[in-house]
N, C-alpha and C positions, 0 to 999 in steps of 0.2 A: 245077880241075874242080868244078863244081855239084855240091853233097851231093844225094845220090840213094837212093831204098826203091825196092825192086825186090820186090813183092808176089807170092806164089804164092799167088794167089785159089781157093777153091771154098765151100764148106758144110760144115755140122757133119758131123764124123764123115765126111769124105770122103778122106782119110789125106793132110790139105796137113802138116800134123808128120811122118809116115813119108818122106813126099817129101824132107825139109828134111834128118830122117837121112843122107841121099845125099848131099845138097850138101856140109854139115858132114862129108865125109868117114866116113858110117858111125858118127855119134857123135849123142847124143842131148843133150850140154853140151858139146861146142867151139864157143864165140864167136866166134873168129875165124876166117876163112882165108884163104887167097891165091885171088884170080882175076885171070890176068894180071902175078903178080906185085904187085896191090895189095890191101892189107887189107881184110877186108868182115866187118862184122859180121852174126851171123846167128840171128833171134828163133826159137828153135822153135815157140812155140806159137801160139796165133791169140786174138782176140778172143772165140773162143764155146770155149776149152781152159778160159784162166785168167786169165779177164775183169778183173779188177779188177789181178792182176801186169800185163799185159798196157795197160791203161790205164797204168796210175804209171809204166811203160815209155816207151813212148808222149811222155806231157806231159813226164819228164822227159827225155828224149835230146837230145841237140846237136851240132849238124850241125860244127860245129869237131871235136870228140872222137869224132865216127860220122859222118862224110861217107859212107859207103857204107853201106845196109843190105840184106839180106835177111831176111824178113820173113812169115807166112803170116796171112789174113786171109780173116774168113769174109764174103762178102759178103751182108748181112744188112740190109738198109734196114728193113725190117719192125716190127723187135724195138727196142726202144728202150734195151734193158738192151746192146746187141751195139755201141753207140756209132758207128757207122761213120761216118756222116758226120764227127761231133765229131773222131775222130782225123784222118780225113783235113782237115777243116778247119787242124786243127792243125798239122799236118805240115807243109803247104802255107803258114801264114805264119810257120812257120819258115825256108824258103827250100828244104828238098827237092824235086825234082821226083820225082815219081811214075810207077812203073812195074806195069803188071798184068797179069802172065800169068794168064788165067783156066781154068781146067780146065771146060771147058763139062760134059762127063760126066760123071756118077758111075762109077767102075772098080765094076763087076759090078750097076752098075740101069738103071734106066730115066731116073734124076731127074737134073735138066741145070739151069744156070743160062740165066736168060731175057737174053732180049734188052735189054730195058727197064734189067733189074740193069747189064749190062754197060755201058749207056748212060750211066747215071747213074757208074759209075766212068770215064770218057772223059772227063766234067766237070774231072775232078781230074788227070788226067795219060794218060798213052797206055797202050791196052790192047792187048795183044795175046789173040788165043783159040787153046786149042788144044782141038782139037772131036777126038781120038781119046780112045779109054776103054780106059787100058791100065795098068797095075800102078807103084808106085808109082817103081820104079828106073829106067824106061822115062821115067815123066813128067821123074823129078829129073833126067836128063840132057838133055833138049830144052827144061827152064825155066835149067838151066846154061848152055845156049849160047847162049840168050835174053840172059842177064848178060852174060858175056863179051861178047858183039857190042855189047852197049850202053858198054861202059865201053870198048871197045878203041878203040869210036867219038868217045870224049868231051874 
């Protein structure tokens, strides 16, 4: 199986860490879990949590020792402190392929990821959007089955 990152995309402060709580089993440091039966590593925080952890993260992972990850990411082109491309570049001649559930809505605003952002992650690997705006436990199990389908597929 192709080493693969499985992305729970949104913006600062949009609760992609509270979501990741759910997957991780309710837990805010389990690394590891089972889905399907295979091991999957899983980054809690994002690029705009604890940016610079989150970078050394990043550069240093290996797709032999972390074939599988999940992972939350702010999708951020703008900012140049938020590295997005860079990581993704990086990921990408590592040999992962790329996966992006994007939470197009903020739970409880108005503020949405654009179109263009999403486009620009498509570059990198397949995105999926989930355009409902619903509370954090709600998202973490329809970006779960998201996973699951991809790896059951693979």
């Amino acid at each position: 199986m192709k080493p693969k990152i499985f992305f729970y995309v949104g913006k600062a402060r949009w609760g992609k860490s509270s979501a990741l709580f759910y997957i991780a089993e309710e837990s805010n440091h389990r690394a590891w879990i089972k889905i399907n039966n295979i091991d999957v590593f899983v980054r809690h925080t994002s690029n705009d949590d604890v940016p610079q952890s989150y970078f050394k993260f990043m550069e240093s992972i290996n797709p032999d020792c972390k074939p599988l990850i999940i992972a939350a990411l702010c999708a951020n082109f703008t900012d140049s402190w938020a590295k997005t491309e860079n990581i993704l570049d990086g990921l990408k001649k590592k040999g992962y392929d790329l996966f992006f559930w994007v939470m197009v809505h903020q739970w409880g605003t108005d503020d949405t990821i654009k179109t263009d952002e999403i486009a620009r992650l498509r570059k990198y690997g397949k995105a999926e959007e989930y355009t409902k705006a619903r509370e954090a436990k709600v998202r973490a199990n329809s970006f779960g089955l998201y996973v699951r389908q991809i790896i059951r597929h693979s």
